[in-house]
DRENDO-1510 file (C-alpha; in Angstrom, 1 decimal, always signed):
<recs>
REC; n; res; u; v; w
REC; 1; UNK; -19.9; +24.8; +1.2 .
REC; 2; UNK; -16.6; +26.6; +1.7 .
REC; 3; UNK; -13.3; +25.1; +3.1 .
REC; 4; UNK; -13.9; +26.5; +6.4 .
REC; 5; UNK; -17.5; +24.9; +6.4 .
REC; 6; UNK; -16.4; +21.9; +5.8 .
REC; 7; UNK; -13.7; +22.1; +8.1 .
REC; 8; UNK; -16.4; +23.0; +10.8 .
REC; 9; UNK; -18.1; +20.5; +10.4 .
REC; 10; UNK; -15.9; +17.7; +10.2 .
REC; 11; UNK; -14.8; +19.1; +13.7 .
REC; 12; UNK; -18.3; +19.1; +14.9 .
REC; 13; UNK; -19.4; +15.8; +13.8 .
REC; 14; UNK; -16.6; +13.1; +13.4 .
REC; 15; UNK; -14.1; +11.8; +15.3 .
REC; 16; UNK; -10.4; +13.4; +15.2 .
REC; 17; UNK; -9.1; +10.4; +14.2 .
REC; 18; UNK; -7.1; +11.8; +11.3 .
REC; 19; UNK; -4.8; +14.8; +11.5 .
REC; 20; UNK; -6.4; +16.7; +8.4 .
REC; 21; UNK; -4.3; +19.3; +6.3 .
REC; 22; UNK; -6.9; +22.7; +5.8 .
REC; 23; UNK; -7.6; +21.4; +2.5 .
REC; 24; UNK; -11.1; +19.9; +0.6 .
REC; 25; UNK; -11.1; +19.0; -2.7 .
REC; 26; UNK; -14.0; +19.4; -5.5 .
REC; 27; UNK; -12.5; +17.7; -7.9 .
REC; 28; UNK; -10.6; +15.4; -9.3 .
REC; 29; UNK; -8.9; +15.6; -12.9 .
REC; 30; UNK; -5.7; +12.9; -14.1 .
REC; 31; UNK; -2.9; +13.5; -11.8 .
REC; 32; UNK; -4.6; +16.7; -10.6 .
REC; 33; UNK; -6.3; +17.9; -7.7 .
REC; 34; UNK; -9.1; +21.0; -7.0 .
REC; 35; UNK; -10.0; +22.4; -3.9 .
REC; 36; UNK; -13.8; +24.2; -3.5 .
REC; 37; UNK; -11.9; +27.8; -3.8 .
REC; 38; UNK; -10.5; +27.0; -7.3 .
REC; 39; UNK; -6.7; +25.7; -6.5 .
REC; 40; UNK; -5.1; +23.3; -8.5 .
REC; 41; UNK; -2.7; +20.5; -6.6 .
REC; 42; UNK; -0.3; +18.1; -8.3 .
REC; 43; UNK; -1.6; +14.9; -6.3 .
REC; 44; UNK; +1.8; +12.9; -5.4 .
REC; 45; UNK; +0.1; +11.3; -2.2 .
REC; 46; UNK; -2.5; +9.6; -5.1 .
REC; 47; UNK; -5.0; +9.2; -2.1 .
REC; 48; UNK; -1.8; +7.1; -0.5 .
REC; 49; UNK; -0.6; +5.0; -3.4 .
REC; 50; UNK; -4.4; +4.4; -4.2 .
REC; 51; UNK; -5.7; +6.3; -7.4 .
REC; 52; UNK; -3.4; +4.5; -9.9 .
REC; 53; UNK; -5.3; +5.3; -12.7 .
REC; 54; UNK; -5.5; +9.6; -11.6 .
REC; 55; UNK; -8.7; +11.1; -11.3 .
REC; 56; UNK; -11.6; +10.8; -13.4 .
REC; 57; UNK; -9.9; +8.2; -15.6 .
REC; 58; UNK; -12.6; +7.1; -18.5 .
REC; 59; UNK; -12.6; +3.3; -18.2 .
REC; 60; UNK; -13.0; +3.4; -14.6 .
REC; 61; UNK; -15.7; +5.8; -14.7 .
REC; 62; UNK; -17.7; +4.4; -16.8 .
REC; 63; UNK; -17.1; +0.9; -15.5 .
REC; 64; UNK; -19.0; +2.1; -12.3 .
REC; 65; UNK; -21.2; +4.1; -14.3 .
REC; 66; UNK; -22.3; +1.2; -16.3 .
REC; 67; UNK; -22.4; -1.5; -13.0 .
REC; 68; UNK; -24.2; +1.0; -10.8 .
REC; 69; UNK; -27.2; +1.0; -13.5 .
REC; 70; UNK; -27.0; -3.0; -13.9 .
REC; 71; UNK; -26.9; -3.7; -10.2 .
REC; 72; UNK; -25.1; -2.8; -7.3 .
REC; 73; UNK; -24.7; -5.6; -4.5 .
REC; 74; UNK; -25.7; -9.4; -4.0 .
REC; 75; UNK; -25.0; -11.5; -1.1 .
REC; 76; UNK; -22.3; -14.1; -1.7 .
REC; 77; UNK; -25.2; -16.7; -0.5 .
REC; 78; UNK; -25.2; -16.4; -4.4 .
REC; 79; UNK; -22.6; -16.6; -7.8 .
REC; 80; UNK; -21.4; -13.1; -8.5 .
REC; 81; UNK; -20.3; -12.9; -12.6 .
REC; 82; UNK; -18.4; -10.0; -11.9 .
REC; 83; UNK; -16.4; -11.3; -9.0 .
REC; 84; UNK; -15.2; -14.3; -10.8 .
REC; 85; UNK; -14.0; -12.7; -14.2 .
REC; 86; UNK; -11.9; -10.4; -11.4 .
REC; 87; UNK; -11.1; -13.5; -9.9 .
REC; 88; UNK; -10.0; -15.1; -12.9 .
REC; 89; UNK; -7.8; -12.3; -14.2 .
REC; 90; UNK; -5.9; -11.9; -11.1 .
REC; 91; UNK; -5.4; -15.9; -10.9 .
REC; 92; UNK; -4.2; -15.9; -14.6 .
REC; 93; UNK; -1.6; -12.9; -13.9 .
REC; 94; UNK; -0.3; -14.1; -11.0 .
REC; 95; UNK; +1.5; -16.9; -9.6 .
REC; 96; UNK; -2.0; -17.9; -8.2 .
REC; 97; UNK; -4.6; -20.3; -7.8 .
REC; 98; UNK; -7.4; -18.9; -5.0 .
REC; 99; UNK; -9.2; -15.6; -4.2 .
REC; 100; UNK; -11.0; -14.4; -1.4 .
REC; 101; UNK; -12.6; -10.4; -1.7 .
REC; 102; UNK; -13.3; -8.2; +1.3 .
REC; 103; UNK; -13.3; -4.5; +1.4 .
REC; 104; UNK; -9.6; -3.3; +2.6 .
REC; 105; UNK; -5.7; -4.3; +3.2 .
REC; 106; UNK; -6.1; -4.3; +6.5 .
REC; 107; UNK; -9.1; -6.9; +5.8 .
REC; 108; UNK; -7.4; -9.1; +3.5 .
REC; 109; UNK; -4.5; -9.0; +6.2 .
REC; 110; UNK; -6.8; -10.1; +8.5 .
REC; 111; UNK; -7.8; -12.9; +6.3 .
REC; 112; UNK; -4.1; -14.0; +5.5 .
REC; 113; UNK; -3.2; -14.5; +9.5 .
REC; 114; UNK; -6.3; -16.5; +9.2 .
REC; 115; UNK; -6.0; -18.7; +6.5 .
REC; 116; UNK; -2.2; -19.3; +7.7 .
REC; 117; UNK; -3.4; -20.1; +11.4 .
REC; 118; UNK; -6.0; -22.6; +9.8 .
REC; 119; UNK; -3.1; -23.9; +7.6 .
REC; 120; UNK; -0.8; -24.6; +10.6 .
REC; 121; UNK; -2.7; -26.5; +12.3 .
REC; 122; UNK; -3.2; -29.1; +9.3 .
REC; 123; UNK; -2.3; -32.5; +10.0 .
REC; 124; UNK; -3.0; -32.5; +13.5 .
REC; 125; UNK; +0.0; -29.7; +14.2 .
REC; 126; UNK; -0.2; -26.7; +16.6 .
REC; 127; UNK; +1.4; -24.0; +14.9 .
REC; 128; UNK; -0.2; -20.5; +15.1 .
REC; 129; UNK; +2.8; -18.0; +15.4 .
REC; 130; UNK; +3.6; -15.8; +12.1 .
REC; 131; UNK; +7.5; -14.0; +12.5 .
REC; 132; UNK; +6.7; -10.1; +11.0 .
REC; 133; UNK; +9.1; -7.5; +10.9 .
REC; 134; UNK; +9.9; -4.5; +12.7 .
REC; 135; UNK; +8.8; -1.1; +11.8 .
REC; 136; UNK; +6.1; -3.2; +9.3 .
REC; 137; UNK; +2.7; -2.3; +8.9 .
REC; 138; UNK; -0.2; -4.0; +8.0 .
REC; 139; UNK; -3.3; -2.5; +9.0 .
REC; 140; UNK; -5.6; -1.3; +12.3 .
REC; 141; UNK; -7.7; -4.1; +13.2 .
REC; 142; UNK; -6.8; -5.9; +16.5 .
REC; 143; UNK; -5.1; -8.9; +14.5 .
REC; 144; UNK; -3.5; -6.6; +12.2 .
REC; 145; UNK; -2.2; -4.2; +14.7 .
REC; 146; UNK; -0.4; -6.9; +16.5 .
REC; 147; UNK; +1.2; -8.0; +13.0 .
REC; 148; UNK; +2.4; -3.9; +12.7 .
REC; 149; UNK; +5.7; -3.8; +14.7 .
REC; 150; UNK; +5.6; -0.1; +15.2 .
REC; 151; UNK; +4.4; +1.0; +19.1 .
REC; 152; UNK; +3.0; +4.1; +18.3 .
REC; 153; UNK; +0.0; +1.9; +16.8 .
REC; 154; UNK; +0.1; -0.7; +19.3 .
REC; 155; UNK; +0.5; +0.8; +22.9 .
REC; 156; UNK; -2.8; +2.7; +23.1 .
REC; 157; UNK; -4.9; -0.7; +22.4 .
REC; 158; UNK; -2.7; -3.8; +24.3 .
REC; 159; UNK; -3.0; -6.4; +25.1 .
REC; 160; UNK; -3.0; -7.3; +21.6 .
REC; 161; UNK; -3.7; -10.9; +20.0 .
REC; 162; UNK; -0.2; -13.1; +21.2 .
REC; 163; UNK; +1.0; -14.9; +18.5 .
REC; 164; UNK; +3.5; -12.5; +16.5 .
REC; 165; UNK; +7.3; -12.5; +16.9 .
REC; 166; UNK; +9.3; -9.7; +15.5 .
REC; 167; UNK; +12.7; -9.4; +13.5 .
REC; 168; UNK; +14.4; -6.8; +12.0 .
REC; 169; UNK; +13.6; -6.0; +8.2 .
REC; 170; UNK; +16.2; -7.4; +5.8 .
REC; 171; UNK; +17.7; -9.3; +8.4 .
REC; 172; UNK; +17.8; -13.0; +7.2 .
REC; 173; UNK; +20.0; -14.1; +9.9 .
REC; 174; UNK; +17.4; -12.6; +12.5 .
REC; 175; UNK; +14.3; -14.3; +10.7 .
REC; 176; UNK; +15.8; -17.8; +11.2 .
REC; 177; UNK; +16.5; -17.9; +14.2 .
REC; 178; UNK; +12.9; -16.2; +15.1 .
REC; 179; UNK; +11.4; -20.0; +13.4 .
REC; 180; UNK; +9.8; -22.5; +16.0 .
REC; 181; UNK; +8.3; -25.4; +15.4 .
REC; 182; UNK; +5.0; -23.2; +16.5 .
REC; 183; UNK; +5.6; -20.8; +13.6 .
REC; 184; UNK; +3.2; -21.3; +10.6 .
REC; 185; UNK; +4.1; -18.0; +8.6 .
REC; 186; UNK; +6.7; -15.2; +7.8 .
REC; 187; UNK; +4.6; -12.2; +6.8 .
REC; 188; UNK; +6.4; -8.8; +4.9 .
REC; 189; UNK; +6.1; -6.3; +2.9 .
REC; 190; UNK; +8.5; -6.8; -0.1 .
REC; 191; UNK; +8.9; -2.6; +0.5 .
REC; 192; UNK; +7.8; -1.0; +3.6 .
REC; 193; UNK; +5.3; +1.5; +3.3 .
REC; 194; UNK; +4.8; +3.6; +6.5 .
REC; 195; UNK; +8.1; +2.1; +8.2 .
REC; 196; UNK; +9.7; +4.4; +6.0 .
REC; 197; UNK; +9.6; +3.5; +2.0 .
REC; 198; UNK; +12.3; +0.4; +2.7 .
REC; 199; UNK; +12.8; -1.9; -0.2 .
REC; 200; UNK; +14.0; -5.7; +0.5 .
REC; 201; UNK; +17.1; -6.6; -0.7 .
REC; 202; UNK; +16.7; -9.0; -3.3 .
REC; 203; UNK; +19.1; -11.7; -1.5 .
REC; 204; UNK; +17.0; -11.0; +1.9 .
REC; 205; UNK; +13.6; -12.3; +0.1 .
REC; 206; UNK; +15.9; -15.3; -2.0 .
REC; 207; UNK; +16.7; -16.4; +1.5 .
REC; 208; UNK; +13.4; -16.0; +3.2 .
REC; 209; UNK; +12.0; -18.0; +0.2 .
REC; 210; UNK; +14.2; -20.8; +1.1 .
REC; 211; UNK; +14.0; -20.8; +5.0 .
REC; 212; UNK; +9.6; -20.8; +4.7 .
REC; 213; UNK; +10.7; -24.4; +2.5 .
REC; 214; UNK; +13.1; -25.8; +4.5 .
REC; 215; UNK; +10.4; -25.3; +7.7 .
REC; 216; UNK; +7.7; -26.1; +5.5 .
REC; 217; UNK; +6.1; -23.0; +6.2 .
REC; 218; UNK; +3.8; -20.5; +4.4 .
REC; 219; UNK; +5.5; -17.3; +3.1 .
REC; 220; UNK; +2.5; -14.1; +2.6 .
REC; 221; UNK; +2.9; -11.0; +1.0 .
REC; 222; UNK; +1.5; -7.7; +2.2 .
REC; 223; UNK; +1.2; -5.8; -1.7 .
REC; 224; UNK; -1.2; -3.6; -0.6 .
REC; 225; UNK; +0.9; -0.6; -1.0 .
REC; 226; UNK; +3.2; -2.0; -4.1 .
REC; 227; UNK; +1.0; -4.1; -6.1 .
REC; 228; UNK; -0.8; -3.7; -9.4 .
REC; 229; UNK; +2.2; -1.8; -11.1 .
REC; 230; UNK; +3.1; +0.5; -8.4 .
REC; 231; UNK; +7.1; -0.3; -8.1 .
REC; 232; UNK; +7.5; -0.9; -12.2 .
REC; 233; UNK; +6.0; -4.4; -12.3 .
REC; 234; UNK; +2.3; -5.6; -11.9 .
REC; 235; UNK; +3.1; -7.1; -8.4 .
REC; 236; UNK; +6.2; -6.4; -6.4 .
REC; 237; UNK; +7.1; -9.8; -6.0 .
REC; 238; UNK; +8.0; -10.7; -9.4 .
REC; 239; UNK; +11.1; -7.7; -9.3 .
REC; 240; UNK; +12.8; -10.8; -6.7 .
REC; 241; UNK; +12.5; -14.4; -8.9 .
REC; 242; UNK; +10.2; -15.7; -6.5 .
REC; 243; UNK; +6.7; -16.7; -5.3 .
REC; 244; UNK; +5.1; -16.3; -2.3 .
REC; 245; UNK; +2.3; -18.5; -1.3 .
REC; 246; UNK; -0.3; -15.8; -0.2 .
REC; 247; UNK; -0.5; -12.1; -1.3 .
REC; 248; UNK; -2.9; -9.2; -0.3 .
REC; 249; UNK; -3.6; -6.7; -2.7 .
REC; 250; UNK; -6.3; -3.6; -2.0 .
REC; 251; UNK; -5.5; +0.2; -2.3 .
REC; 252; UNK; -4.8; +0.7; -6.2 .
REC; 253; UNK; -6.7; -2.4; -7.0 .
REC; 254; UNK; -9.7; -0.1; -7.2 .
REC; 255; UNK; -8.7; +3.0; -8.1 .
REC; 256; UNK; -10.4; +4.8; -5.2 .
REC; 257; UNK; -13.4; +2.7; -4.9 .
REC; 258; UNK; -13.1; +0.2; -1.6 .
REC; 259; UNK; -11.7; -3.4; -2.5 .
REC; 260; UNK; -9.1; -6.3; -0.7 .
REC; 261; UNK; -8.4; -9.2; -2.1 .
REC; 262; UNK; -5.9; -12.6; -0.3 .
REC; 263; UNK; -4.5; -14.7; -3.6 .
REC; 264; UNK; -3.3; -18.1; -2.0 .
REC; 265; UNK; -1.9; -20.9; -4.0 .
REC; 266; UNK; -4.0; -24.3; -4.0 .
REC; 267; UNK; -1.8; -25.4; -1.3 .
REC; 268; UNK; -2.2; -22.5; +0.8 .
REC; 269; UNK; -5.6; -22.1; +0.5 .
REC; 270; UNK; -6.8; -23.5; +3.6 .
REC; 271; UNK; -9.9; -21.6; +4.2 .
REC; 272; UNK; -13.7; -22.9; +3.6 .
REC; 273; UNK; -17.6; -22.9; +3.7 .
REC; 274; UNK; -17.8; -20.7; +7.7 .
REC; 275; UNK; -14.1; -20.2; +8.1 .
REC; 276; UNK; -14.5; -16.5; +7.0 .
REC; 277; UNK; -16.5; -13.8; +5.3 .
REC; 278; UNK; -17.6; -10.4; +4.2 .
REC; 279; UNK; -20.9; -9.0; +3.5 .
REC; 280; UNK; -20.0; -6.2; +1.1 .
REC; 281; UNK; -16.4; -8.0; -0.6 .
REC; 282; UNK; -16.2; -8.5; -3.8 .
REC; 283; UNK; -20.0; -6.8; -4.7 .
REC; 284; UNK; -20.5; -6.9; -7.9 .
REC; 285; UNK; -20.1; -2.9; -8.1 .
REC; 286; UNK; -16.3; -3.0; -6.7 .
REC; 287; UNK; -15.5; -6.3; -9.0 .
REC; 288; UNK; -16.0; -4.3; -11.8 .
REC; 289; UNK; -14.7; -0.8; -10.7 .
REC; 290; UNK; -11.2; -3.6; -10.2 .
REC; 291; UNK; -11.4; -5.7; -13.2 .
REC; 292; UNK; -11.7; -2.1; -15.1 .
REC; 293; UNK; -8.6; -1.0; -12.9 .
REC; 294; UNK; -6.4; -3.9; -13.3 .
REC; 295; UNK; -7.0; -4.3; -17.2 .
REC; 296; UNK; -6.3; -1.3; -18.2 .
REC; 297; UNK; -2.9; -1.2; -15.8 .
REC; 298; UNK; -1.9; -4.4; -18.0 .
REC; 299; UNK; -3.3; -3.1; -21.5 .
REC; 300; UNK; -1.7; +0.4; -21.2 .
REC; 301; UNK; +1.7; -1.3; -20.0 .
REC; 302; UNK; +1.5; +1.0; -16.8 .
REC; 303; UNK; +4.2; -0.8; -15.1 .
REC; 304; UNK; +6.8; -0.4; -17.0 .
REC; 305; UNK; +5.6; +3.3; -17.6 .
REC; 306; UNK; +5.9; +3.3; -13.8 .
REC; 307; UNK; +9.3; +2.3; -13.7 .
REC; 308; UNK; +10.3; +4.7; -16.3 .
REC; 309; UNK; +8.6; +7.2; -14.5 .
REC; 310; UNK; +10.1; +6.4; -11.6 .
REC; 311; UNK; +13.7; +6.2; -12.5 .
REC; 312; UNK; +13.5; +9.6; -14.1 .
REC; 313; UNK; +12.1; +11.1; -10.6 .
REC; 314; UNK; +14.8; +9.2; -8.7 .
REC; 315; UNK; +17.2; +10.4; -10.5 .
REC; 316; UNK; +16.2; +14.3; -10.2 .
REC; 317; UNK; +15.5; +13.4; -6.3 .
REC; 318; UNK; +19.3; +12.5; -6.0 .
REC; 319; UNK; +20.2; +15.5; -7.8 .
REC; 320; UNK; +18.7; +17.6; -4.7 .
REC; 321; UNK; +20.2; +15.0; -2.5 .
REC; 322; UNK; +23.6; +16.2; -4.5 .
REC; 323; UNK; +22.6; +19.9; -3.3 .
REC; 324; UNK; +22.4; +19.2; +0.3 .
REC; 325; UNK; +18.2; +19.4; +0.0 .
REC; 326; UNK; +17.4; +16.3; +1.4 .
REC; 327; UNK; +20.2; +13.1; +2.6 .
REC; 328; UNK; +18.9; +10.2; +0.8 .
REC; 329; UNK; +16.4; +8.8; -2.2 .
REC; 330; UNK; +15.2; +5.6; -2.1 .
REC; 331; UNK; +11.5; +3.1; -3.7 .
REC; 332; UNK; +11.0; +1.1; -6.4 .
REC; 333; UNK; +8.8; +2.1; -9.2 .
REC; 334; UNK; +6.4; +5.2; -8.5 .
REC; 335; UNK; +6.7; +4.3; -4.9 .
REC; 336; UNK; +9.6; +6.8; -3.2 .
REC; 337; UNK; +10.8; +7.9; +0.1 .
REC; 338; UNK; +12.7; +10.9; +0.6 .
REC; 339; UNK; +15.2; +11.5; +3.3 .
REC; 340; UNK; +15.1; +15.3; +4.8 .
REC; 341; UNK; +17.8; +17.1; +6.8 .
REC; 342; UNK; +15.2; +18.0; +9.4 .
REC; 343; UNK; +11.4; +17.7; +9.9 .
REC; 344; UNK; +9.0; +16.4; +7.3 .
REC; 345; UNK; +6.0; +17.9; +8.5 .
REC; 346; UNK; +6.9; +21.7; +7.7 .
REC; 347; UNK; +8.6; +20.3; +4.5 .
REC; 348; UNK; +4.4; +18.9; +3.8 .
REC; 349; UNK; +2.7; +22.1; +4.4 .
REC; 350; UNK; +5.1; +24.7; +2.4 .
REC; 351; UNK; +4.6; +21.6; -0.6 .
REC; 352; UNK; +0.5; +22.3; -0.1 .
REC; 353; UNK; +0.7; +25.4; -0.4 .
REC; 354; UNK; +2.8; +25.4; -3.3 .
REC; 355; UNK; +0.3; +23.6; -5.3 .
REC; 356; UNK; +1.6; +20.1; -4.5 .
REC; 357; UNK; +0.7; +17.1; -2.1 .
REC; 358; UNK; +3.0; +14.7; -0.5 .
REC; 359; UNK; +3.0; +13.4; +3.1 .
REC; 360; UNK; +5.3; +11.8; +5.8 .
REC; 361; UNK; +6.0; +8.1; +6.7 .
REC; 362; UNK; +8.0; +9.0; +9.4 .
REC; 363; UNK; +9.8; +12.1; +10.6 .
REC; 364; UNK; +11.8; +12.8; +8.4 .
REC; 365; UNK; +10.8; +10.9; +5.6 .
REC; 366; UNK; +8.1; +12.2; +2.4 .
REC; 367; UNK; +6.6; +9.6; +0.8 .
REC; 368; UNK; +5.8; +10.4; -2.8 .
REC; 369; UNK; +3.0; +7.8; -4.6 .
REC; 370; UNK; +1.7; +10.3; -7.9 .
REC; 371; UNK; -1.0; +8.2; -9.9 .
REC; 372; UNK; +0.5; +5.6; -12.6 .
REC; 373; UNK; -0.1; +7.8; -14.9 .
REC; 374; UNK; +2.2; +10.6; -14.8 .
REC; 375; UNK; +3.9; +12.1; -17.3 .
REC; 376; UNK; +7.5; +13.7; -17.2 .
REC; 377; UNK; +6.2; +17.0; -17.6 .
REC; 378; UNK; +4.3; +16.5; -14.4 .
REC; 379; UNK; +7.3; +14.6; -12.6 .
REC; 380; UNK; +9.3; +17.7; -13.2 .
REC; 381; UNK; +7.0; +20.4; -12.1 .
REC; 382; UNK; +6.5; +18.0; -8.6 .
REC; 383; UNK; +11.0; +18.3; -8.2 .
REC; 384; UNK; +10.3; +21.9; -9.1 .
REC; 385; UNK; +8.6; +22.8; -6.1 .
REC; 386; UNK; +10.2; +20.0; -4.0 .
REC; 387; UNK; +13.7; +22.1; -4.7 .
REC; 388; UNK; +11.9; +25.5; -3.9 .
REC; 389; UNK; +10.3; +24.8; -0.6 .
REC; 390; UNK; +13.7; +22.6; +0.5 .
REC; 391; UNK; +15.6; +25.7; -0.3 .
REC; 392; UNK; +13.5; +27.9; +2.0 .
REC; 393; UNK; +13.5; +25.7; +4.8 .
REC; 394; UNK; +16.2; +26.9; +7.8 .
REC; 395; UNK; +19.2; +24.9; +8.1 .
REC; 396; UNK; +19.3; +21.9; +10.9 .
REC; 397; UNK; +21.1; +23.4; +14.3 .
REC; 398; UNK; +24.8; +22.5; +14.2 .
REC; 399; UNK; +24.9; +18.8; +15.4 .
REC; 400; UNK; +21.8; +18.5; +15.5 .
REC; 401; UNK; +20.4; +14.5; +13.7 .
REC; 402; UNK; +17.1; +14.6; +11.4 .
REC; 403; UNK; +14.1; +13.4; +13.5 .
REC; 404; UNK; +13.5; +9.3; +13.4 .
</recs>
C-alpha cells in the first residue's frame, strides 16, 4: 500500500477520532522513523513519550520474539511467572509494596480512583472525593475524564462521575483549602503532560506530602508520562525526596507494546478478590515485553543518560529562546515543552516535512519526548531543523499574544 492508500482507507473504515498528520510509517529503526515512500524522520514524539527504548531495540524484540513462541495469554484465574518477576522488579525499585496490571494509563488511573475510593471508606468513613488539578490529564474513560481538568475533554460527554474538586497546579495554598473531611485522595502529575509540559515545584509536592499526612489521606501519582527514566530518574518522584502512596506507570513501561500498571504501598492497597480486574493485564506476552523494557532502562543507566541528554537539548532550546525563536524552554529529563511566539500547529507540519516529528500540548506549546536513547548527534540535528522551520515562520502581528 501507498500513503494515500492507507490514508483512504483509514478514512473509509475508522472513526475520525484522531486528527492524523499525512504520514504512515514502515519502519521503525533506533530513534528513527520510515515512511512507505522511503523518508527518514527523527522521531521526537517517541509514539508520545512511549518507545523509550527507540525502534527495533534487540532486547525488546527478542523478549517478544521468545514469549510469543512460549505462550501468549492466560487468564489471571491462574499464576502468571512472568507477571510476578515484573511485579517483583518494579516492587524492589520502587518505594513499593503492591501491583495491579491492566492494559493502559488511562486504566491504571481508573484503578487508582478505585482503590482510593475503597480506601476511604475504611473504618466505617464516607470519603470518596479525590482534589486534581487544573489543566491535568489522566486519561478518556468516564472516571478518568472527570479526574482531567481541562473542558475541551469533558464538555462533549457530562455529566461526568461527581466526586472531583479542582485546584490550580503548584498551588499549595489552593490544595488545602480544597480538603474535606469527604476527601480521600490528592491525585497529580509530578509534570503535566498535555496541560502543557509543567513541572511541580519541588516545595509544591514537599507540601502536598505533608498536607495528604496531616488529613491522613492517600497521595497517587499519575507517571504515566514521566516514569521509567523519562525526566533523568527511573520514576519522577524520586527528583522531589518523597513517596507517594500510589503510582501509575504505562506508556514507556512497554516500549510500544500495551501495558498499565497501579504500585500501592501495603497500606494503600486496599483492593481485593472482585474489587477489580482485567482480562488481557499483565498477560504473560506484555510482562515480558516490560520486564525486558524496564531492565534494560536500569542496566544501561538510561536515566541518567536521559538527563544528560536532556540538559544538553535544554540548553540549545534556550539558545533559540535567546534568538527570539520561541519565548520559553521548560521539562525535566527527555520530557520538554517549548514555548512558540505563535501557533504550534504550522510550527508541527514544516518540522514533518523537514524530516522531524514533534507535536503540540497546547497551542502554542511543542512537546518534544525523542526515545531514551538518543545520542547528541541526533539531539543536534532535531535543534537543527527546529531553528530552520522557526526561522521561516512569519512574525506574530504587532500586539498580537501566542495562542493559549
Amino acid at each position: 500500500m501507498t500513503t494515500d492508500d492507507v490514508i483512504a482507507a483509514t478514512q473509509r473504515y475508522l472513526m475520525p477520532t484522531y486528527r492524523r498528520a499525512p504520514v504512515a510509517f514502515a519502519r521503525g529503526e533506533g530513534v528513527w522513523l520510515v515512511d512507505l515512500e522511503g523518508k527518514r524522520y527523527l522521531d521526537f514524539i517517541g509514539g508520545i513519550a512511549v518507545s523509550a527504548l527507540g525502534h527495533g531495540h534487540p532486547r525488546l524484540v527478542g523478549a517478544i520474539q521468545q514469549q510469543a513462541a512460549r505462550m501468549l495469554h492466560v487468564s489471571n484465574l491462574f499464576h502468571i511467572a512472568e507477571q510476578a518477576r515484573l511485579a517483583q522488579y518494579l516492587v524492589e525499585h520502587s518505594a513499593f509494596d503492591k501491583a495491579w496490571f491492566c492494559n493502559s494509563g488511562a486504566e491504571a488511573n481508573e484503578a487508582a480512583i478505585k482503590l482510593a475510593r475503597k480506601w476511604g471508606r475504611g473504618g466505617g468513613l464516607d470519603r470518596f472525593e479525590i482534589v486534581v488539578a487544573h489543566q491535568s490529564f489522566h486519561g478518556r474513560t468516564m472516571g478518568t475524564l472527570a479526574a482531567t481538568m481541562q473542558p475541551k475533554y469533558q464538555q462533549p460527554f457530562a455529566p461526568l462521575l461527581p466526586g472531583f474538586v479542582a485546584v490550580p497546579f503548584n498551588d499549595l495554598g489552593a490544595l488545602k483549602a480544597a480538603i474535606t473531611g469527604r476527601t480521600c485522595a490528592v491525585l497529580l502529575e509530578p509534570m503535566q503532560g498535555e496541560g502543557g509540559l509543567h513541572p511541580a515545584a519541588h516545595e509544591y509536592l514537599a507540601g502536598v506530602r505533608a498536607t495528604c499526612d496531616a488529613h491522613s489521606i492517600l497521595l497517587m501519582f499519575d507517571e504515566v508520562q514521566t516514569g521509567v527514566g523519562r525526566t533523568g530518574t527511573l520514576f519522577a518522584y524520586q527528583q522531589y525526596g518523597i513517596e507517594p502512596d500510589v503510582m501509575t506507570l504505562a506508556k514507556g513501561l512497554g516500549g510500544g507494546f500495551p501495558i498499565g500498571v497501579l504500585l500501592a504501598k501495603e497500606s494503600a492497597a486496599a483492593l481485593g478478590p472482585g474489587d477489580h480486574g482485567s482480562t488481557f493485564g499483565g498477560n504473560p506476552l506484555a510482562c515480558a515485553a516490560a520486564l525486558a523494557v524496564i531492565t534494560t532502562v536500569v542496566e544501561e543507566r538510561l536515566p541518567e543518560h536521559a538527563a544528560t541528554m536532556g540538559a544538553r537539548f535544554m540548553n540549545a532550546l534556550q539558545a533559540l529562546v535567546d534568538k527570539g525563536l520561541a519565548t520559553g524552554v521548560r521539562g525535566r529529563g527527555l520530557l520538554i515543552g517549548l514555548e512558540l511566539n505563535g501557533e504550534a500547529a504550522p510550527v508541527v507540519n514544516r518540522c514533518r516535512e523537514a524530516g522531524l516529528l514533534v507535536n503540540a500540548v497546547q497551542p502554542a506549546t511543542l512537546r518534544l519526548a525523542p526515545p531514551l536513547i538518543v545520542q547528541p548527534m541526533e539531539i543536534d540535528q532535531a535543534v537543527s531543523i527546529l531553528e530552520r522551520v522557526l526561522s521561516s515562520m512569519p512574525a506574530p502581528a504587532v500586539g498580537a499574544t501566542p495562542a493559549r
